[in-house]
C-alpha positions in Angstrom: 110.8 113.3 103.2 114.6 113.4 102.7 115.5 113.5 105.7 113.2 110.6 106.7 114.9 108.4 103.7 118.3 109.5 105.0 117.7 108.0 108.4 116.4 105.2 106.6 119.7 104.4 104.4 121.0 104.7 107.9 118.9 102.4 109.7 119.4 100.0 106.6 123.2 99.8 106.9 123.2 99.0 110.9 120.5 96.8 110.2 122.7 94.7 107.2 125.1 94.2 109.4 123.7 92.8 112.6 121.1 90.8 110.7 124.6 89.1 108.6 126.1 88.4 112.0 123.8 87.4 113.8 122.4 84.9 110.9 126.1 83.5 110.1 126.8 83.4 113.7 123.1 81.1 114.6 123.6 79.1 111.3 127.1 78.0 112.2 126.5 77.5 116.2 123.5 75.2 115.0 123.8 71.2 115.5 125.0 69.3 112.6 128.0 69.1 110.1 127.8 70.1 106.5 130.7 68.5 105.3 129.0 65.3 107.0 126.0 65.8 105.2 127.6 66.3 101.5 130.2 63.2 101.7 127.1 61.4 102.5 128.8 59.6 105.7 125.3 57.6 106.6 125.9 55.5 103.1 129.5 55.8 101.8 132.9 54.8 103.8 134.6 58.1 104.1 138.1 58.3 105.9 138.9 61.3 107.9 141.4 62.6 105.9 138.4 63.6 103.2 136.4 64.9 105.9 139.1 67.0 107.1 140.3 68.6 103.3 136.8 69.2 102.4 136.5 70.8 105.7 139.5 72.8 104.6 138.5 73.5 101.2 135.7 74.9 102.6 137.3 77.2 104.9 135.6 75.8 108.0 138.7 75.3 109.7 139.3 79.2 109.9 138.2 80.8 113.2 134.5 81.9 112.9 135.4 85.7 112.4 137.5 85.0 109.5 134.8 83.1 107.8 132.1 85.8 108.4 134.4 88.5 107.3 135.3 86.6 104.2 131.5 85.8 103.6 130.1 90.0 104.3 133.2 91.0 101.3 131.5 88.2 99.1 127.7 90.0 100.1 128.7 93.1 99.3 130.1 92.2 96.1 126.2 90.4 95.7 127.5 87.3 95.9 125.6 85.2 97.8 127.5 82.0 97.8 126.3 78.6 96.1 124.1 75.9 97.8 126.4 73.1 99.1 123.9 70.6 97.6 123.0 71.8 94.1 126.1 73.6 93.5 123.7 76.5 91.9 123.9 80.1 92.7 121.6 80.9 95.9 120.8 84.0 94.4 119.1 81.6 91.5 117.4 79.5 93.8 116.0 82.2 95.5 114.9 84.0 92.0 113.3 80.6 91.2 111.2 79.7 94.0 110.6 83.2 95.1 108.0 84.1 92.7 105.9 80.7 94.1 105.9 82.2 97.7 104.9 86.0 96.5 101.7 84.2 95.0 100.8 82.5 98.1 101.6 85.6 100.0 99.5 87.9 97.4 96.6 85.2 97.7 96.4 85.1 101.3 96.3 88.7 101.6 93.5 88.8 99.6 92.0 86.3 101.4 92.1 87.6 104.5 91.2 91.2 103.2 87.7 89.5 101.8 87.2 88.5 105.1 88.5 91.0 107.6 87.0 94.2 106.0 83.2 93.7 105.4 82.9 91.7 109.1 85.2 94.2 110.6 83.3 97.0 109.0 79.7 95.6 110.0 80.6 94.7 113.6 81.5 98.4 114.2 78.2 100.0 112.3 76.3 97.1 114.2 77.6 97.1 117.5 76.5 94.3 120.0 74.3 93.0 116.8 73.8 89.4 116.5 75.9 90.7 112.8 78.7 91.8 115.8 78.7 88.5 117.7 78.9 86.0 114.6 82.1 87.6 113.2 83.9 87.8 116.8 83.1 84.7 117.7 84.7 83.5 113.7 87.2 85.6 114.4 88.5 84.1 118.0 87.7 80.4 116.0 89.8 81.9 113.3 93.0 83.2 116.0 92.6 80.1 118.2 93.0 77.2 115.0 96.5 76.6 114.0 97.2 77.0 110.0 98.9 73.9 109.9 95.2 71.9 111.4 93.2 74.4 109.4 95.3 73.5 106.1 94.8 69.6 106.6 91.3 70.1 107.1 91.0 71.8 103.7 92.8 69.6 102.6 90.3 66.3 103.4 87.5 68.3 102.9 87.9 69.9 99.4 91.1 67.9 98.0 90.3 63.9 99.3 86.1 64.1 99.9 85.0 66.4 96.7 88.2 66.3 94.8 87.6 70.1 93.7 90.8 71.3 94.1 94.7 69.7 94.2 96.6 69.6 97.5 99.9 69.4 96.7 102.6 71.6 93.9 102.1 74.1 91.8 99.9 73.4 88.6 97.3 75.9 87.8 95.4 78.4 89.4 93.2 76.2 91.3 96.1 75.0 93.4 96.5 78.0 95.0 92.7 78.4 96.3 93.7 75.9 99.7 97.1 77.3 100.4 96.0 80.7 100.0 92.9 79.6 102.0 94.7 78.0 104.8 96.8 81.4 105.4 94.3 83.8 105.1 91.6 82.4 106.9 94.4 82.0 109.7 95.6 85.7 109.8 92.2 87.2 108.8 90.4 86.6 112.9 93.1 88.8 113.9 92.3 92.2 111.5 88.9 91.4 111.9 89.0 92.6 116.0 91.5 94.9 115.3 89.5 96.9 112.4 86.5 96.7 114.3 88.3 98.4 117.2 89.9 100.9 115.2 86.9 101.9 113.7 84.8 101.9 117.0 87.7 104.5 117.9 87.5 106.7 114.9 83.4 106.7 114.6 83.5 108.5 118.3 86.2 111.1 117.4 85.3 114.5 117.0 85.9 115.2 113.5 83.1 112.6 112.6 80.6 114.6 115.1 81.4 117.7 113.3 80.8 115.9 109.8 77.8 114.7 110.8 76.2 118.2 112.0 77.5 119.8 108.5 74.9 116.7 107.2 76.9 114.5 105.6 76.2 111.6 105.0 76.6 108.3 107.2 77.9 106.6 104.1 80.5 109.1 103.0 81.4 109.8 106.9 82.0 105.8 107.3 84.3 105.5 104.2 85.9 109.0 103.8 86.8 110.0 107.2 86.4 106.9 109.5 87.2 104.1 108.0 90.7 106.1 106.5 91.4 106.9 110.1 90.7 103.7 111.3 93.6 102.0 108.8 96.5 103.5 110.7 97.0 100.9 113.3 95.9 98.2 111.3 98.8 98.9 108.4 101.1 99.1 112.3 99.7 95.5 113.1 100.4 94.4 109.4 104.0 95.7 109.8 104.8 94.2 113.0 102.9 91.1 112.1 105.0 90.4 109.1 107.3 87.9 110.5 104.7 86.0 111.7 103.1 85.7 107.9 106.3 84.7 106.8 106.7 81.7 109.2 102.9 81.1 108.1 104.1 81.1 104.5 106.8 78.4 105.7 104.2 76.0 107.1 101.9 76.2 104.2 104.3 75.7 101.7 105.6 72.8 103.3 102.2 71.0 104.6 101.2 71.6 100.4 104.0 70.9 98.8 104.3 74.3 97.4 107.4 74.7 95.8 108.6 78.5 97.0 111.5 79.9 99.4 110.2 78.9 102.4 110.0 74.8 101.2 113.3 75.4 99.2 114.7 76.5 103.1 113.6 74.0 105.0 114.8 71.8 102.9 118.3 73.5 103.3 118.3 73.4 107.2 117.3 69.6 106.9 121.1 69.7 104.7 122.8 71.7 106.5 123.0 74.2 103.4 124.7 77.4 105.1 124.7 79.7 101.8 120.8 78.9 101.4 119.9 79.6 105.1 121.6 82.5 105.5 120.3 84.1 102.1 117.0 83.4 102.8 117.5 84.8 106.3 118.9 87.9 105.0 116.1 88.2 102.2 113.2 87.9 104.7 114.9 90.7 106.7 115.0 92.8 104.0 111.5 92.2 103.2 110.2 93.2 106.7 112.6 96.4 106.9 111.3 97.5 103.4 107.4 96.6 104.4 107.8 98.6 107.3 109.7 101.1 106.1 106.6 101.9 103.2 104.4 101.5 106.6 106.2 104.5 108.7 105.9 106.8 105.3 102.1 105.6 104.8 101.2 107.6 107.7 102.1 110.2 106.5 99.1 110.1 103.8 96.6 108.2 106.2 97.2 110.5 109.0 97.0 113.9 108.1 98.2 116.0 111.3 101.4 114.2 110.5 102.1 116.4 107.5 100.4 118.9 109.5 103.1 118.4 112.5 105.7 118.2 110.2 105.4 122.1 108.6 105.2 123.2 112.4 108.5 121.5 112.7 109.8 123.1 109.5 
């Protein structure tokens, strides 16, 4: 275990320092002018001379190195830099909307593990079953429908026609039922195939055969050996998939009005808000390295020869 951790802390240093390149380097090569944008040149007369001191107050006029070297001293002294637009602290911006976008994200999970476990689960016991058909068939509807479509449906349906539920902010409970909603129905089709697979695959291995002839039984089989066995390439898919859930979480938030990071951000891009951008960019990075970091060491537990291998090694 320590040595996997001290690969890790390894991994996690290269990573910090091509993921802060490679964001500064794509937010500053991107269209658009941020001193433009905060003079406000659209609606007041500005002369050139204050474009070009603001410009140089804000150290834009350095080569691009410079400013990225001066920006990776102020990150590792965990400052992230204020927005160009508020003035506030990104790190504070990013404590205040973040807790919005872990709720959505917790919802949708749960959503979408409602949905994906009992159909996966009952198209594998009932292969080729008309139970088998009805959740493939919802879970290619599922795949094929874009979250942003799905959302606006949800939207006229339960928000405009039956008024059951609000569509836009964040006031209650009950406005999270058709974000959360939108996401997880959209990433649910996905685990439902895959689970079904996976435990199609571990139903057929040979240490179910050998259960079944000491006479255990089906039930205990299904949940204690297969269905543990099966949840190793799922949690892969879930790691690898994270990106995508995050970009999900953009959309949503945006199409409801939800006010967490990934509204907060696109607002920023619209602004030209460097600081923002790139500390979202580098927090969502995080994120997916620490998600699938816990991933690589959960296989450990789900996947017993693992440990097994690793004594052999030792």
């Amino acid at each position: 275990m320590f040595r996997i951790l001290f690969r890790r802390l390894i991994e996690v240093v290269i990573f910090l320092l091509l993921i802060t390149f490679m964001s500064f380097l794509f937010v500053r090569l991107a269209p658009g002018d941020p001193v433009l944008t905060i003079l406000n040149v659209d609606e007041l007369s500005v002369s050139q001379e204050q474009v070009e001191q603001l410009r140089e107050d804000m150290g834009f006029n350095q080569p691009l190195l410079t400013q990225y070297g001066n920006w990776l001293m102020d990150f590792f002294r965990l400052d992230f830099g204020s927005s160009y637009v508020t003035g506030q602290p990104v790190i504070e911006i990013v404590k205040a909307s973040f807790p919005a976008t872990l709720e959505l994200t917790a919802g949708s999970l749960i959503v979408m593990l409602i949905i994906a476990i009992p159909l996966g689960s009952l198209s594998a016991l009932y292969r080729n079953s008309w139970i088998d058909q009805i959740s493939r068939l919802l879970s290619i509807i599922g795949s094929a429908v874009p979250s942003f479509w799905l959302g606006l449906i949800l939207i006229d349906i339960f928000g405009v026609r039956l008024s059951l539920f609000p569509t836009m902010g964040r006031d209650g409970w009950d406005s999270l039922i058709l974000p959360s909603l939108t996401l997880g129905l959209a990433i649910s089709g996905v685990y439902v195939r895959l689970l079904r697979s996976s435990l199609l695959d571990s139903l057929g291995q040979e240490f179910v055969r050998a259960a079944r002839s000491r006479g255990i039984s089906e039930i205990r089989i299904f949940f204690a050996h297969a269905f543990r066995h099966s949840l190793s390439p799922v949690i892969t898919v879930f790691g690898i998939s994270l990106g995508s859930l995050i970009g999900g979480v953009v959309v949503v938030e945006v199409l409801f009005a939800y006010p967490g990071v990934g509204k907060v951000v696109v607002d920023a891009i619209r602004q030209r808000d460097y600081p923002l951008i790139q500390g979202y960019i580098l927090m969502m990075g995080l994120i997916v390295f620490v998600v699938n970091t816990c991933v690589d060491l959960s296989y450990r537990y789900l996947n017993p020869s693992i440990r097994l291998h690793e004594r052999k090694v030792n």
